[in-house]
C-alpha positions as CSV (number, residue, x, y, z in Angstrom):
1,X,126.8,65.4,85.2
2,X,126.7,66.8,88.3
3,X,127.5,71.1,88.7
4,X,129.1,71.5,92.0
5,X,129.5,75.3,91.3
6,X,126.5,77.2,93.4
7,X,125.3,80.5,92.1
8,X,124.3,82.8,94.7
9,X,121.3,84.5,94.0
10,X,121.3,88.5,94.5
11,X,119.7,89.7,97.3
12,X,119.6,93.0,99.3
13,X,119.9,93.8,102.9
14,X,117.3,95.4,104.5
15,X,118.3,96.2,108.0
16,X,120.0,93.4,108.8
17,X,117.9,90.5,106.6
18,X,119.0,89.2,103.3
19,X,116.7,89.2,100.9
20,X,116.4,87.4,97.4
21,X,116.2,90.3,95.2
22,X,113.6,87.8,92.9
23,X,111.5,87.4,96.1
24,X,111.2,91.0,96.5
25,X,110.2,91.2,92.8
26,X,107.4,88.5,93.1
27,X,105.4,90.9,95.5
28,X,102.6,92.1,93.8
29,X,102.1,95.8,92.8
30,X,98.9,95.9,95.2
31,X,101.9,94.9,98.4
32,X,104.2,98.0,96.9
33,X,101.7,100.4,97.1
34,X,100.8,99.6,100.4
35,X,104.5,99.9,101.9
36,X,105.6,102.7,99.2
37,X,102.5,104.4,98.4
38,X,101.2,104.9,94.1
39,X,103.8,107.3,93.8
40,X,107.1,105.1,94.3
41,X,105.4,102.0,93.4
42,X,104.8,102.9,89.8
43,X,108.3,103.8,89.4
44,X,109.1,99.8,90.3
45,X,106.6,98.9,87.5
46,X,107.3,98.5,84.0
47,X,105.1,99.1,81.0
48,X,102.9,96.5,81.8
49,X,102.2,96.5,85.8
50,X,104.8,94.0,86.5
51,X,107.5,94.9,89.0
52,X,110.6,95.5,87.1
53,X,113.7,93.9,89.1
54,X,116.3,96.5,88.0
55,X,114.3,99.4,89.5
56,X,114.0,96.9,93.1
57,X,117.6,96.5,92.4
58,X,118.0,100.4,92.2
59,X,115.1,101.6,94.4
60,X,114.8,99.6,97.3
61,X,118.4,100.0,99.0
62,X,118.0,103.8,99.1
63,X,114.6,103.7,101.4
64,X,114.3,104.9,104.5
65,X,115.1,102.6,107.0
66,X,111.7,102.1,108.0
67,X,110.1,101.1,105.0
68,X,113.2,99.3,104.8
69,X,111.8,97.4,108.5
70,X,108.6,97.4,107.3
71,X,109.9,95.2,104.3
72,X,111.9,93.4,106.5
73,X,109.1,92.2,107.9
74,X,106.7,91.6,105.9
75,X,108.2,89.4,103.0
76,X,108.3,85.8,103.7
């Protein structure tokens, strides 16, 4: 059987690129503190060190635009 419905995947804009909000998660927490310093990047962790998708979901859309730029650019 063959599913011709395509799910988009969520993503969020950062200045003017697309990005998969499950890439942005993948990033390790070393590549969050480097763009968004300790402080901000613990608040995208959860309990265990592992970037928690709903806080990128909330978080990320409300940076500056040039972290926002400097994200842009360096996710693949």
């Amino acid at each position: 059987m063959f599913n011709t419905e395509k799910v988009a995947e969520e993503s969020i804009d950062l200045a003017g690129r697309s990005i998969p909000l499950s890439k942005l998660a993948a990033m390790p927490a070393t590549f969050w503190e480097d763009v968004v310093g300790p402080d901000m990047s613990r608040e995208l962790m959860d309990k265990t060190g592992a970037v928690d998708m709903d806080m990128v979901r909330q978080i990320v859309p409300t940076l500056p635009l040039d972290l926002k730029l400097i994200l842009k650019n360096q996710v693949p």
